[in-house]
C-alpha positions in Angstrom: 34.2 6.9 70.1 34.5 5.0 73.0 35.0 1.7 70.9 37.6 3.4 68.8 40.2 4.2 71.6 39.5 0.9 73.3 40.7 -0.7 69.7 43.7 2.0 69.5 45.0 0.7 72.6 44.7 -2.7 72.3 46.5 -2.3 68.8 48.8 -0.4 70.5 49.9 -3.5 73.1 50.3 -5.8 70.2 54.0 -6.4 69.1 55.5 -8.1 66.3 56.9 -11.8 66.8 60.7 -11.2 65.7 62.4 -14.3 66.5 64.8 -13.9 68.6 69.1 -14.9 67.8 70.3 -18.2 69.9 73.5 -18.3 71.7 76.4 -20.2 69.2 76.3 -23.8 70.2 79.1 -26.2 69.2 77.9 -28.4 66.3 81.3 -31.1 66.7 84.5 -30.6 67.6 87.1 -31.8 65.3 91.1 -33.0 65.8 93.4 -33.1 62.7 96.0 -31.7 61.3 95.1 -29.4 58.8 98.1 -27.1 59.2 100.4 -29.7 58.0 103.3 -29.1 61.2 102.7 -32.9 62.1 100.3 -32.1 65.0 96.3 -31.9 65.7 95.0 -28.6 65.2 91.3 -28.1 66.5 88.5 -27.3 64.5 85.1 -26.2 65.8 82.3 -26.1 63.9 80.1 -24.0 65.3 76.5 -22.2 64.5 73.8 -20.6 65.6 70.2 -21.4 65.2 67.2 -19.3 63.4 65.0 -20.9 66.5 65.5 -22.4 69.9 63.2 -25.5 68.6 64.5 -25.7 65.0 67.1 -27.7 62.4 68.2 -24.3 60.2 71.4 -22.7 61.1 71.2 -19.3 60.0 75.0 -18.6 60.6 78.3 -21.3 60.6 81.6 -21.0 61.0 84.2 -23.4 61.9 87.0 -21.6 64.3 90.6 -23.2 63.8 93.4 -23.2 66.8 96.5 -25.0 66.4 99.2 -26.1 69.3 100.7 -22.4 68.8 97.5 -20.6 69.4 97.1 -19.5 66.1 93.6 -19.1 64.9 91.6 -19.1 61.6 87.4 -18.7 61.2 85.8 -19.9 58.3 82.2 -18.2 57.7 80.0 -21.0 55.7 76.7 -18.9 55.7 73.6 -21.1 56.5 72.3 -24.1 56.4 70.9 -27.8 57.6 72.9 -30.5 59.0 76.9 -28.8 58.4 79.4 -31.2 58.2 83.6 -31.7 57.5 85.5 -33.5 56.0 89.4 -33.5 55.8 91.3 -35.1 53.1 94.1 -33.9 51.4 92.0 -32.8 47.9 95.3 -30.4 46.5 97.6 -33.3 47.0 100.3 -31.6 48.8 100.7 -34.3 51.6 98.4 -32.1 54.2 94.8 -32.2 54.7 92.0 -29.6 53.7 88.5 -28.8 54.9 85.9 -29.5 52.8 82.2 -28.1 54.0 78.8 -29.2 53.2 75.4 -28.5 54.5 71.7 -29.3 52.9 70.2 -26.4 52.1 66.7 -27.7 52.6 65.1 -27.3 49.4 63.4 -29.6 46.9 66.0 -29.9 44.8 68.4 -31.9 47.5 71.1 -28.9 46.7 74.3 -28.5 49.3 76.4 -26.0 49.9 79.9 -27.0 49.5 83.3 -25.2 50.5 87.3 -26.2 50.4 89.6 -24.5 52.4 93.8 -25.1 53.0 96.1 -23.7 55.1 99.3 -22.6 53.4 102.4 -21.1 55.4 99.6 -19.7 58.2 97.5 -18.4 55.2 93.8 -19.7 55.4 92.8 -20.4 51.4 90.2 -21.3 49.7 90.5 -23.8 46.8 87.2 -23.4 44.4 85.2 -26.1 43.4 84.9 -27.7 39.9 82.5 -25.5 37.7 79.5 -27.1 36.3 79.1 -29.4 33.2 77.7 -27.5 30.0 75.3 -30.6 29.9 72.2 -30.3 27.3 69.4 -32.3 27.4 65.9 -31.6 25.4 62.8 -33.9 24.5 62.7 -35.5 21.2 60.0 -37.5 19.1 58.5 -40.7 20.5 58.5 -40.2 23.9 62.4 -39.8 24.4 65.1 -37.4 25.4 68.5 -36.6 24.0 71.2 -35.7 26.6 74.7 -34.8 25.8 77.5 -34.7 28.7 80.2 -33.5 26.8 80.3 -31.8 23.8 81.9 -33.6 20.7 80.5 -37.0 22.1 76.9 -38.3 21.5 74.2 -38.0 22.8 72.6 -40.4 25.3 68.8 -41.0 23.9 66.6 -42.1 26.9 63.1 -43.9 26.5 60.6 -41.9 28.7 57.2 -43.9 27.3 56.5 -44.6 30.9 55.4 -41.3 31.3 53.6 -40.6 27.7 50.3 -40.2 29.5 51.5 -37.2 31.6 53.8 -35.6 28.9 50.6 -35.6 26.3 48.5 -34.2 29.4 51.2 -31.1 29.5 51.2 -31.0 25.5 54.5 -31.5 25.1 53.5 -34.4 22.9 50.5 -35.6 21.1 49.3 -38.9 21.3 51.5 -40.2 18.5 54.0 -39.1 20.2 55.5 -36.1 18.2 56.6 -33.2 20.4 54.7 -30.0 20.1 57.5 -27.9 20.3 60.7 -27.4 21.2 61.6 -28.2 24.9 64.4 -28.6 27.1 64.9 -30.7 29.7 65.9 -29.2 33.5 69.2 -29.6 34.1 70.2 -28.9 37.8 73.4 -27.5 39.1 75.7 -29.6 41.1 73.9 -31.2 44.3 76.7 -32.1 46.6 80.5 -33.0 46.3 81.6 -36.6 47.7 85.6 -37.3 48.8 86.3 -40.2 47.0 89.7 -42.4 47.2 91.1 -42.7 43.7 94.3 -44.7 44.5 97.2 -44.9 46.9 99.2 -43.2 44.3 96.6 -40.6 43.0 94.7 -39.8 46.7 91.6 -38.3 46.8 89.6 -36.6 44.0 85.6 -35.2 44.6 82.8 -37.3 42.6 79.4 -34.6 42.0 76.0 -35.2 41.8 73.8 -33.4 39.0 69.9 -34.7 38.3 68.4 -33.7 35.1 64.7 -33.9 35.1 61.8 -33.9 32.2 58.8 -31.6 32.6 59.2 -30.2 36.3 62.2 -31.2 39.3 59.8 -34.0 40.4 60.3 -36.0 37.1 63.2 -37.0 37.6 65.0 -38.7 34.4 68.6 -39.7 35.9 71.9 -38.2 37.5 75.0 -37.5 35.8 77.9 -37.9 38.6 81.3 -36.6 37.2 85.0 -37.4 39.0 87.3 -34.7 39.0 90.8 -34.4 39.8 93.0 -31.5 40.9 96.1 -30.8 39.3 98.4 -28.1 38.7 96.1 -25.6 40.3 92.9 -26.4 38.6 90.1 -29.3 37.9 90.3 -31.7 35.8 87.1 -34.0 34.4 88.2 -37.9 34.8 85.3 -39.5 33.9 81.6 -38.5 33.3 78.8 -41.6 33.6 74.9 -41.5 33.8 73.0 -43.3 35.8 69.2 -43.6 35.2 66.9 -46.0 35.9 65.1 -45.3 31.9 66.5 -47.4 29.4 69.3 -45.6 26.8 68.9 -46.4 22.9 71.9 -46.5 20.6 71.6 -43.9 17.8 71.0 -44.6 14.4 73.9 -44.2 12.2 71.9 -42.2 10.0 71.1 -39.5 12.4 74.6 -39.3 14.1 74.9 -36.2 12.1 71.9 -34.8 12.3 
Protein backbone atom coordinates (compact mmCIF):
# COMPACT_ATOMS: atom_id res chain seq x y z
CA UNK A 1 0.00 0.00 0.00
CA UNK A 2 2.81 1.95 0.99
CA UNK A 3 4.41 1.38 -2.55
CA UNK A 4 1.24 2.38 -4.23
CA UNK A 5 0.90 6.07 -2.87
CA UNK A 6 4.68 6.53 -3.14
CA UNK A 7 4.05 5.74 -7.09
CA UNK A 8 0.70 8.01 -7.07
CA UNK A 9 2.74 10.85 -6.10
CA UNK A 10 5.51 10.65 -7.99
CA UNK A 11 3.10 10.28 -11.11
CA UNK A 12 1.44 13.05 -9.77
CA UNK A 13 4.87 15.49 -10.00
CA UNK A 14 5.39 14.41 -13.55
CA UNK A 15 4.22 17.08 -16.22
CA UNK A 16 3.88 16.85 -19.82
CA UNK A 17 6.77 18.57 -22.03
CA UNK A 18 4.56 21.17 -24.08
CA UNK A 19 6.85 23.20 -25.95
CA UNK A 20 6.73 26.31 -25.15
CA UNK A 21 5.74 29.63 -28.09
CA UNK A 22 9.04 31.91 -28.83
CA UNK A 23 8.83 35.61 -28.98
CA UNK A 24 8.39 36.82 -32.98
CA UNK A 25 11.87 37.41 -34.20
CA UNK A 26 12.55 39.44 -37.34
CA UNK A 27 13.54 36.99 -40.17
CA UNK A 28 14.87 40.25 -42.80
CA UNK A 29 13.71 43.45 -43.25
CA UNK A 30 12.93 44.50 -46.66
CA UNK A 31 12.77 48.23 -48.57
CA UNK A 32 10.76 48.46 -51.88
CA UNK A 33 8.14 49.84 -53.25
CA UNK A 34 5.45 47.68 -53.43
CA UNK A 35 2.74 50.29 -53.10
CA UNK A 36 3.54 51.75 -56.35
CA UNK A 37 3.55 55.82 -54.94
CA UNK A 38 7.29 56.09 -56.07
CA UNK A 39 8.61 55.51 -52.56
CA UNK A 40 10.12 52.42 -50.26
CA UNK A 41 7.57 50.89 -48.29
CA UNK A 42 8.93 48.46 -45.51
CA UNK A 43 8.35 44.94 -45.36
CA UNK A 44 9.09 42.77 -42.38
CA UNK A 45 9.12 39.35 -42.57
CA UNK A 46 8.68 38.07 -39.45
CA UNK A 47 8.04 34.52 -37.53
CA UNK A 48 7.96 32.74 -34.79
CA UNK A 49 9.71 29.51 -34.02
CA UNK A 50 8.14 25.96 -32.86
CA UNK A 51 11.56 25.79 -30.64
CA UNK A 52 14.11 28.12 -29.11
CA UNK A 53 16.97 25.62 -30.81
CA UNK A 54 15.11 24.84 -34.02
CA UNK A 55 14.80 25.73 -38.18
CA UNK A 56 10.59 25.35 -38.35
CA UNK A 57 8.61 28.40 -38.14
CA UNK A 58 5.36 27.50 -37.10
CA UNK A 59 3.81 30.99 -37.85
CA UNK A 60 4.93 33.90 -40.62
CA UNK A 61 3.76 36.95 -41.61
CA UNK A 62 5.32 39.79 -43.32
CA UNK A 63 3.98 43.33 -41.80
CA UNK A 64 3.84 46.16 -44.49
CA UNK A 65 4.27 50.16 -43.49
CA UNK A 66 4.56 52.62 -46.05
CA UNK A 67 5.88 56.52 -45.69
CA UNK A 68 2.06 57.32 -44.68
CA UNK A 69 1.89 54.82 -41.93
CA UNK A 70 -0.39 52.67 -43.52
CA UNK A 71 -0.04 49.04 -42.76
CA UNK A 72 -0.84 45.57 -44.34
CA UNK A 73 0.02 41.83 -42.64
CA UNK A 74 0.32 39.00 -44.73
CA UNK A 75 -0.16 35.52 -42.72
CA UNK A 76 2.00 32.76 -44.73
CA UNK A 77 1.36 29.88 -42.25
CA UNK A 78 4.53 27.80 -41.59
CA UNK A 79 7.46 26.75 -42.77
CA UNK A 80 11.53 26.42 -43.31
CA UNK A 81 13.76 29.01 -44.56
CA UNK A 82 10.70 31.95 -45.73
CA UNK A 83 11.80 34.20 -48.22
CA UNK A 84 10.56 37.37 -50.74
CA UNK A 85 10.78 38.28 -53.60
CA UNK A 86 9.46 41.47 -55.39
CA UNK A 87 8.97 41.78 -59.06
CA UNK A 88 6.27 43.12 -60.82
CA UNK A 89 4.59 39.51 -61.90
CA UNK A 90 0.86 41.33 -63.04
CA UNK A 91 2.72 43.71 -65.18
CA UNK A 92 1.20 46.87 -64.02
CA UNK A 93 4.49 48.89 -63.64
CA UNK A 94 4.60 48.15 -59.62
CA UNK A 95 6.10 45.37 -57.84
CA UNK A 96 4.34 42.36 -55.92
CA UNK A 97 5.37 39.97 -53.14
CA UNK A 98 5.90 36.68 -53.99
CA UNK A 99 6.51 34.15 -50.83
CA UNK A 100 8.21 30.88 -50.55
CA UNK A 101 9.32 28.67 -47.79
CA UNK A 102 10.43 24.76 -47.85
CA UNK A 103 8.20 22.88 -46.25
CA UNK A 104 10.66 20.20 -45.11
CA UNK A 105 9.39 17.21 -46.55
CA UNK A 106 10.84 14.51 -48.86
CA UNK A 107 9.35 15.67 -51.73
CA UNK A 108 11.37 19.20 -51.77
CA UNK A 109 7.64 20.95 -51.91
CA UNK A 110 7.36 24.99 -51.07
CA UNK A 111 4.80 26.93 -50.20
CA UNK A 112 4.38 29.72 -52.49
CA UNK A 113 2.13 33.06 -52.24
CA UNK A 114 1.59 36.42 -54.54
CA UNK A 115 0.34 39.34 -53.08
CA UNK A 116 -0.27 43.24 -54.71
CA UNK A 117 -1.30 46.17 -53.44
CA UNK A 118 -4.03 47.97 -55.39
CA UNK A 119 -5.43 51.52 -54.43
CA UNK A 120 -4.50 50.59 -50.47
CA UNK A 121 -6.12 47.16 -51.08
CA UNK A 122 -3.78 44.24 -50.02
CA UNK A 123 -4.61 41.32 -52.94
CA UNK A 124 -3.72 38.18 -53.60
CA UNK A 125 -3.02 37.05 -57.16
CA UNK A 126 -3.29 33.02 -57.34
CA UNK A 127 -0.81 30.96 -58.72
CA UNK A 128 -0.88 28.89 -61.95
CA UNK A 129 -2.83 25.63 -61.37
CA UNK A 130 -1.19 22.40 -61.98
CA UNK A 131 -0.44 20.61 -65.37
CA UNK A 132 -2.98 17.60 -66.11
CA UNK A 133 0.35 15.67 -66.75
CA UNK A 134 0.04 11.69 -67.25
CA UNK A 135 2.60 9.40 -67.07
CA UNK A 136 2.37 5.36 -66.67
CA UNK A 137 4.86 2.36 -67.28
CA UNK A 138 4.80 0.67 -70.47
CA UNK A 139 6.43 -2.62 -72.02
CA UNK A 140 10.20 -2.95 -72.09
CA UNK A 141 11.30 -1.15 -69.36
CA UNK A 142 9.93 2.33 -70.36
CA UNK A 143 7.43 5.01 -69.47
CA UNK A 144 5.05 7.10 -71.47
CA UNK A 145 4.52 10.78 -70.22
CA UNK A 146 2.29 13.21 -71.83
CA UNK A 147 2.53 17.15 -70.86
CA UNK A 148 -0.18 18.31 -72.68
CA UNK A 149 -2.92 16.76 -74.04
CA UNK A 150 -3.29 16.60 -77.92
CA UNK A 151 0.65 16.28 -78.09
CA UNK A 152 2.62 12.97 -77.78
CA UNK A 153 3.84 11.38 -75.50
CA UNK A 154 7.46 11.52 -74.38
CA UNK A 155 8.59 7.57 -74.06
CA UNK A 156 11.53 7.40 -71.60
CA UNK A 157 14.04 4.33 -71.42
CA UNK A 158 14.17 3.19 -67.70
CA UNK A 159 16.32 -0.27 -68.34
CA UNK A 160 18.77 1.10 -65.80
CA UNK A 161 16.48 0.23 -63.25
CA UNK A 162 14.89 -3.26 -64.72
CA UNK A 163 16.49 -5.20 -61.85
CA UNK A 164 14.44 -3.23 -59.14
CA UNK A 165 11.23 -2.79 -61.19
CA UNK A 166 11.07 -6.90 -61.81
CA UNK A 167 12.02 -7.07 -57.89
CA UNK A 168 8.56 -4.94 -57.28
CA UNK A 169 6.71 -7.04 -60.09
CA UNK A 170 5.86 -4.40 -62.11
CA UNK A 171 7.68 -6.29 -64.80
CA UNK A 172 8.88 -9.68 -65.53
CA UNK A 173 12.16 -10.44 -66.67
CA UNK A 174 11.20 -9.95 -70.36
CA UNK A 175 10.29 -6.97 -69.54
CA UNK A 176 6.41 -6.98 -70.03
CA UNK A 177 4.61 -5.04 -67.27
CA UNK A 178 2.38 -6.96 -64.95
CA UNK A 179 -0.20 -4.67 -64.88
CA UNK A 180 -1.36 -1.46 -65.29
CA UNK A 181 0.69 1.26 -63.41
CA UNK A 182 1.04 4.85 -63.18
CA UNK A 183 3.75 6.81 -62.60
CA UNK A 184 3.87 9.53 -59.44
CA UNK A 185 3.35 12.71 -60.66
CA UNK A 186 4.08 15.43 -58.01
CA UNK A 187 2.40 18.71 -57.62
CA UNK A 188 4.31 21.89 -58.28
CA UNK A 189 7.61 22.14 -56.06
CA UNK A 190 8.39 25.74 -56.05
CA UNK A 191 7.79 28.87 -58.35
CA UNK A 192 11.04 30.76 -59.73
CA UNK A 193 10.81 34.81 -61.06
CA UNK A 194 12.21 34.57 -64.14
CA UNK A 195 13.05 37.72 -66.63
CA UNK A 196 11.28 37.01 -69.92
CA UNK A 197 12.27 40.35 -71.78
CA UNK A 198 12.57 44.03 -71.35
CA UNK A 199 9.29 44.25 -73.15
CA UNK A 200 7.43 41.23 -71.62
CA UNK A 201 8.94 41.53 -67.70
CA UNK A 202 8.75 38.84 -65.52
CA UNK A 203 6.83 35.61 -65.81
CA UNK A 204 7.21 32.44 -62.95
CA UNK A 205 9.04 29.15 -64.38
CA UNK A 206 7.60 25.76 -61.88
CA UNK A 207 9.13 22.81 -60.93
CA UNK A 208 7.22 19.35 -61.07
CA UNK A 209 9.19 15.77 -60.63
CA UNK A 210 7.47 12.77 -61.77
CA UNK A 211 8.87 9.59 -60.36
CA UNK A 212 8.59 5.65 -61.31
CA UNK A 213 7.77 3.24 -58.43
CA UNK A 214 8.11 5.45 -55.20
CA UNK A 215 9.25 9.57 -54.80
CA UNK A 216 12.88 8.35 -54.54
CA UNK A 217 12.94 7.09 -58.24
CA UNK A 218 13.01 9.91 -59.59
CA UNK A 219 12.46 9.75 -63.61
CA UNK A 220 12.80 13.74 -64.61
CA UNK A 221 11.12 17.23 -63.99
CA UNK A 222 8.85 18.91 -66.11
CA UNK A 223 9.37 22.91 -65.58
CA UNK A 224 6.57 24.98 -67.29
CA UNK A 225 6.84 29.05 -67.99
CA UNK A 226 3.82 30.89 -67.46
CA UNK A 227 2.78 34.23 -68.13
CA UNK A 228 0.11 36.53 -66.71
CA UNK A 229 -2.24 38.27 -68.80
CA UNK A 230 -5.54 39.78 -68.67
CA UNK A 231 -6.13 38.46 -65.22
CA UNK A 232 -5.19 34.93 -65.60
CA UNK A 233 -2.05 32.35 -66.45
CA UNK A 234 -1.09 31.61 -69.39
CA UNK A 235 1.31 28.25 -70.34
CA UNK A 236 4.30 29.60 -72.60
CA UNK A 237 6.27 26.75 -72.86
CA UNK A 238 6.41 23.24 -71.28
CA UNK A 239 10.01 21.17 -71.56
CA UNK A 240 11.29 18.00 -69.73
CA UNK A 241 14.32 17.53 -68.46
CA UNK A 242 15.57 14.03 -67.46
CA UNK A 243 18.62 12.60 -67.25
CA UNK A 244 16.90 8.97 -69.03
CA UNK A 245 17.12 8.87 -72.63
CA UNK A 246 13.55 9.82 -74.73
CA UNK A 247 12.67 7.49 -77.81
CA UNK A 248 10.77 8.81 -80.78
CA UNK A 249 7.46 6.89 -81.28
CA UNK A 250 6.80 4.66 -83.89
CA UNK A 251 4.54 5.88 -86.49
CA UNK A 252 2.53 2.94 -86.15
CA UNK A 253 1.61 3.33 -82.63
CA UNK A 254 1.01 7.22 -82.69
CA UNK A 255 -2.57 6.18 -82.62
CA UNK A 256 -2.67 3.72 -80.45
Amino acid sequence: MLYFFSLLLTLSMISPVVEQPTDPISIHSYHEDVTGDGQSDTIDLKGELFAPDGQYYQHIWADITDVNNHSWTIPYGGGYEPSLQFVDLNHDNQNDIFYQSATGGSGGLYTSKLHTIENNQLIEIPLPNNQSIEGKFIDNFKASISLLPGEDPIIIDLSDRKKEYIRLNIYDDKGNLLEPTSLMIDPVAMFEPVDLSERNGYGLKSYQQISGAYHADGIGVVESLWYYEKGKWKLLKTTWKSDNATEEIPEENKNE
